[in-house]
TORLO-964557 format. One record per residue: residue number from 0; residue in one letter; y negated, z, x negated of N, C-alpha, C in turn. Coordinates in nm, 4 decimals, decimal comma, padded with zeros to 6 digits. Atoms other than C-alpha are relative to their C-alpha. Last residue first. Layout:
{r NUM; 'A'; {Y; Z; X}; {Y; Z; X}; {Y; Z; X}}
...
END
This chain:
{r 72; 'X'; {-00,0243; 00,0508; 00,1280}; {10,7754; 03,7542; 02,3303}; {-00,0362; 00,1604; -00,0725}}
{r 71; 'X'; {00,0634; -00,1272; 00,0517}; {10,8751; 03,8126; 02,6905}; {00,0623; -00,0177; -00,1682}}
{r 70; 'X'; {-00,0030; -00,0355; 00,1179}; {10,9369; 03,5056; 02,8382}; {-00,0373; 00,0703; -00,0545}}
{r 69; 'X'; {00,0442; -00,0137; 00,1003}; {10,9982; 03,4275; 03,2308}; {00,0323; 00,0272; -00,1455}}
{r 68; 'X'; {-00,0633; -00,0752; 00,1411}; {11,1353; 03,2710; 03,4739}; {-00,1333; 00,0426; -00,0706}}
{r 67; 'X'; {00,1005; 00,0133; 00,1341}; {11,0658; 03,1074; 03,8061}; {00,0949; 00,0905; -00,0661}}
{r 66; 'X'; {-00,0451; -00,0699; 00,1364}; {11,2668; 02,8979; 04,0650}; {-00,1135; 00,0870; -00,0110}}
{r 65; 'X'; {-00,1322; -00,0287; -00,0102}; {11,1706; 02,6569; 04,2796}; {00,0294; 00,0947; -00,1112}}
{r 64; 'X'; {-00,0557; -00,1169; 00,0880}; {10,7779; 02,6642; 04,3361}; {00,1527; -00,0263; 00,0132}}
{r 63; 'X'; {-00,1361; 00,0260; -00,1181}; {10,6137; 02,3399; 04,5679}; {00,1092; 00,1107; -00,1418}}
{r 62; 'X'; {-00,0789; -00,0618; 00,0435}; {10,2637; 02,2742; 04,4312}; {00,1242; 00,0707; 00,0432}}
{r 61; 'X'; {-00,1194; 00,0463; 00,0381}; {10,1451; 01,9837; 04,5308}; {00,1202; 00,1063; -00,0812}}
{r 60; 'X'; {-00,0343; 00,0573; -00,1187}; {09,8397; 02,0924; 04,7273}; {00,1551; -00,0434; -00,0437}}
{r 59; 'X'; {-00,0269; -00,0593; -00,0877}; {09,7984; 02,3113; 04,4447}; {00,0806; -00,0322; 00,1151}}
{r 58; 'X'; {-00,0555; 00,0516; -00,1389}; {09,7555; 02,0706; 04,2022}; {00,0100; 00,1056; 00,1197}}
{r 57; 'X'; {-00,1225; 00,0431; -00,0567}; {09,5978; 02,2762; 03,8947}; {00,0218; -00,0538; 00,0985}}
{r 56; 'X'; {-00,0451; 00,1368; 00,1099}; {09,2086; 02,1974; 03,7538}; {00,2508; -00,0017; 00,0397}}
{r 55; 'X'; {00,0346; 00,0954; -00,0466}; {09,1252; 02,5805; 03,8781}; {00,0614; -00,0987; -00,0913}}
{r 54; 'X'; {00,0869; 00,0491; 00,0696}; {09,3764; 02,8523; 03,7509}; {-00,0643; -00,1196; 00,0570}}
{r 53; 'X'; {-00,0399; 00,1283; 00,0833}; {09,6215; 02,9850; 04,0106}; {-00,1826; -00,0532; -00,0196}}
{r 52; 'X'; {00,0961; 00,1357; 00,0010}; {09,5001; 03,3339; 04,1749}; {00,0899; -00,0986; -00,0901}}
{r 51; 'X'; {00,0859; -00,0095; 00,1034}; {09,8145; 03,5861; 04,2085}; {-00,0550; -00,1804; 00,0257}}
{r 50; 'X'; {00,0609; 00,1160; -00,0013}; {09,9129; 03,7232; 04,5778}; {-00,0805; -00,0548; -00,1463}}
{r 49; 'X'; {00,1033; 00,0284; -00,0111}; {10,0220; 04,0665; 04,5838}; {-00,0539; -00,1665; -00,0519}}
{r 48; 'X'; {00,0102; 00,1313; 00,0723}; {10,3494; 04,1704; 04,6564}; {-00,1948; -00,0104; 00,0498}}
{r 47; 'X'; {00,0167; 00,1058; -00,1077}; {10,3629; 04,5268; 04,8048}; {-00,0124; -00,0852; -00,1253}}
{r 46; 'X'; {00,0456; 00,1628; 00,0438}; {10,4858; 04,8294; 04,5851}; {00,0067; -00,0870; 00,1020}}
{r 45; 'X'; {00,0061; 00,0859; -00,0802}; {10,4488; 05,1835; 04,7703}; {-00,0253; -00,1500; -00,0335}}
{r 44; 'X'; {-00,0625; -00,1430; -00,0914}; {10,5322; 05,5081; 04,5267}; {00,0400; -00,1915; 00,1049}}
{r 43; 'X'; {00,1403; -00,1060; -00,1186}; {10,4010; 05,2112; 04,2254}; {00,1408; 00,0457; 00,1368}}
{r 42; 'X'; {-00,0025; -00,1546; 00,0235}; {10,6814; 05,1296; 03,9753}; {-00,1071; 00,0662; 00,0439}}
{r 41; 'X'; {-00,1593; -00,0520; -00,0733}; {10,8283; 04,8434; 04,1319}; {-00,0140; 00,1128; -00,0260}}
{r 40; 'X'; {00,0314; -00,0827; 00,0792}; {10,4622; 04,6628; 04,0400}; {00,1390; 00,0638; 00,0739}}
{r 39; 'X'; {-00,0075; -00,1070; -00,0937}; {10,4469; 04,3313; 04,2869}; {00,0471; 00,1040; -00,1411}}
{r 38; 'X'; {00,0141; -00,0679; 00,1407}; {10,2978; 03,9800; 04,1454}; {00,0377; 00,1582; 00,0448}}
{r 37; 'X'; {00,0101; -00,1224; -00,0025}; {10,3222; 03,7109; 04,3794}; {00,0261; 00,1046; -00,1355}}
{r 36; 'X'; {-00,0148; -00,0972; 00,0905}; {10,2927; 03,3087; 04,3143}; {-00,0153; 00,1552; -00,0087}}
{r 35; 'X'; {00,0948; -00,1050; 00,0856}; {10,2508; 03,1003; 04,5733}; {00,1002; 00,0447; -00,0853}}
{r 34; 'X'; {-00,0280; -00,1173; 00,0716}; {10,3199; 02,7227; 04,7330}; {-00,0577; 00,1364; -00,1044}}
{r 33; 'X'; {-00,1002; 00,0614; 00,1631}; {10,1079; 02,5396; 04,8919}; {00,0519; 00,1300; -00,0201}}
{r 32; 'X'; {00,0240; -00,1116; 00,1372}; {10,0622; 02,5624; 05,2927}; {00,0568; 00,0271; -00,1445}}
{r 31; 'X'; {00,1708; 00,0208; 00,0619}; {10,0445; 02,2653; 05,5161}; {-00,0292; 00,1314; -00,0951}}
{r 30; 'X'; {00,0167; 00,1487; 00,0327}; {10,3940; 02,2603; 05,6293}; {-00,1052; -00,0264; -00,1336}}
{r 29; 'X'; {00,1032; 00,0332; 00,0434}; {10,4421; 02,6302; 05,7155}; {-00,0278; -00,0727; -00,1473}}
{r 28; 'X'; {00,0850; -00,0111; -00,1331}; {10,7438; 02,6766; 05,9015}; {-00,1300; 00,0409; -00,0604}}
{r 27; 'X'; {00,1100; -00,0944; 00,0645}; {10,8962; 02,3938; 05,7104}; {-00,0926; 00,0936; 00,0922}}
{r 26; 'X'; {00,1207; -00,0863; -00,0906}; {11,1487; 02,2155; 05,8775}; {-00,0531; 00,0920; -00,0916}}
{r 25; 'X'; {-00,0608; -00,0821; -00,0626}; {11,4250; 02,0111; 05,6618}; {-00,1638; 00,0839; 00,0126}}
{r 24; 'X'; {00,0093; 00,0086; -00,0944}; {11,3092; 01,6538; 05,5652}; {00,0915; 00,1468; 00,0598}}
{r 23; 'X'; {00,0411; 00,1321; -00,0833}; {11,1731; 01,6685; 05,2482}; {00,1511; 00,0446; 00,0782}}
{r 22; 'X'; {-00,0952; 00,0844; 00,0568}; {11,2808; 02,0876; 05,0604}; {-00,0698; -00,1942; 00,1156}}
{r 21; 'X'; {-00,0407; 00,1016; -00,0993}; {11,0126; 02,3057; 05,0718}; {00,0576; -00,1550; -00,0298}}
{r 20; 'X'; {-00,0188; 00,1007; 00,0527}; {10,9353; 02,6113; 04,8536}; {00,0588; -00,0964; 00,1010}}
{r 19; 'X'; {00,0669; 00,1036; -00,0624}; {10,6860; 02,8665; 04,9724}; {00,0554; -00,1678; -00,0378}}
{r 18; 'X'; {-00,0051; -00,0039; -00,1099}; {10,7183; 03,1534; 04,7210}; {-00,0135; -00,1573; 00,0830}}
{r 17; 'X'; {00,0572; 00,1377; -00,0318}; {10,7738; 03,2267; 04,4131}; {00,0595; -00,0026; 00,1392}}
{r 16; 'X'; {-00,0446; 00,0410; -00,1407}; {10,7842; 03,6414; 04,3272}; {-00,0253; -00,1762; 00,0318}}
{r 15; 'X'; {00,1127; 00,1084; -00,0337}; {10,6864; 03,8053; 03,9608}; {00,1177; -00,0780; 00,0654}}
{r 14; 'X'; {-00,0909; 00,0856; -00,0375}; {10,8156; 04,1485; 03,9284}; {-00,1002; -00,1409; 00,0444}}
{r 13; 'X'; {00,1094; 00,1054; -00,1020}; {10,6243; 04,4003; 03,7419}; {00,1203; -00,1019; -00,0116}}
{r 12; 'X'; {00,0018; -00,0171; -00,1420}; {10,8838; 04,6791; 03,6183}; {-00,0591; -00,1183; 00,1198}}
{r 11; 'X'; {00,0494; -00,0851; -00,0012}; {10,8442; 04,7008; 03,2630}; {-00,0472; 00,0240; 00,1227}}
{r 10; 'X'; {-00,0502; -00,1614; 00,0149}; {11,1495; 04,5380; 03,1800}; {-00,0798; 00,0356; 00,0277}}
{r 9; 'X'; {00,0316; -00,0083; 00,1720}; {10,9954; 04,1959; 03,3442}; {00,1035; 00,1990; -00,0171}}
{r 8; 'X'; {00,0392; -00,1305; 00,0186}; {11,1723; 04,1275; 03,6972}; {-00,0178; 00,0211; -00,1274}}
{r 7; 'X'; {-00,0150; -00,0468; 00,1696}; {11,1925; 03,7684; 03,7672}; {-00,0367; 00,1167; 00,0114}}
{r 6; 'X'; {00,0156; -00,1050; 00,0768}; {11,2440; 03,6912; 04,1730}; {00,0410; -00,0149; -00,1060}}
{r 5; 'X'; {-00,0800; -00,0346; 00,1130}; {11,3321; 03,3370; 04,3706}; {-00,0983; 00,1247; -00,0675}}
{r 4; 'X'; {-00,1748; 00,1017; 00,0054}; {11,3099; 03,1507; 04,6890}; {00,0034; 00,0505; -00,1529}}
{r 3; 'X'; {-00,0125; 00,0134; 00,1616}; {11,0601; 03,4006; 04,8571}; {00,0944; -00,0887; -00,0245}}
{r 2; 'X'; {-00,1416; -00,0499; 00,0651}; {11,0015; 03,3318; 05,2377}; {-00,0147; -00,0238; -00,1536}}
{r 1; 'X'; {-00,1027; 00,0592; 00,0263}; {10,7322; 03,1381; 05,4076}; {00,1272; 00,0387; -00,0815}}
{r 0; 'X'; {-00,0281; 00,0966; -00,1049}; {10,5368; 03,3500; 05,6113}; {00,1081; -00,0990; -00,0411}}
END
């Protein structure tokens, strides 16, 4: 609903998706919803994004994604 604003692709295919980022005073077409985190596999026949849980004790309501990255150690 709210559009990706940025893709990491690990080498081993899983792509991790942020979603839902909203800038003050330009239209949001969904206001009231925190930002996510997707998780989609590039090497399944039919990859869909799938929605990953955030740990209790984080903000949510404040969570507002620009970007992501990762580190592969």
């Amino acid at each position: 609903e709210t559009g990706s604003e940025d893709i990491d692709i690990l080498p081993n295919g899983l792509a991790f998706i942020s979603s839902g980022l909203k800038y003050p005073g330009i239209k949001s077409l969904a206001p009231d919803k925190p930002g996510e985190i997707f998780l989609m596999d590039l090497n399944e026949d039919n990859p869909r994004a799938v929605e990953l849980r955030i740990s209790r004790g984080f903000d949510l309501a404040l969570f507002n994604p620009h970007g992501i990255s990762t580190y592969v150690d």
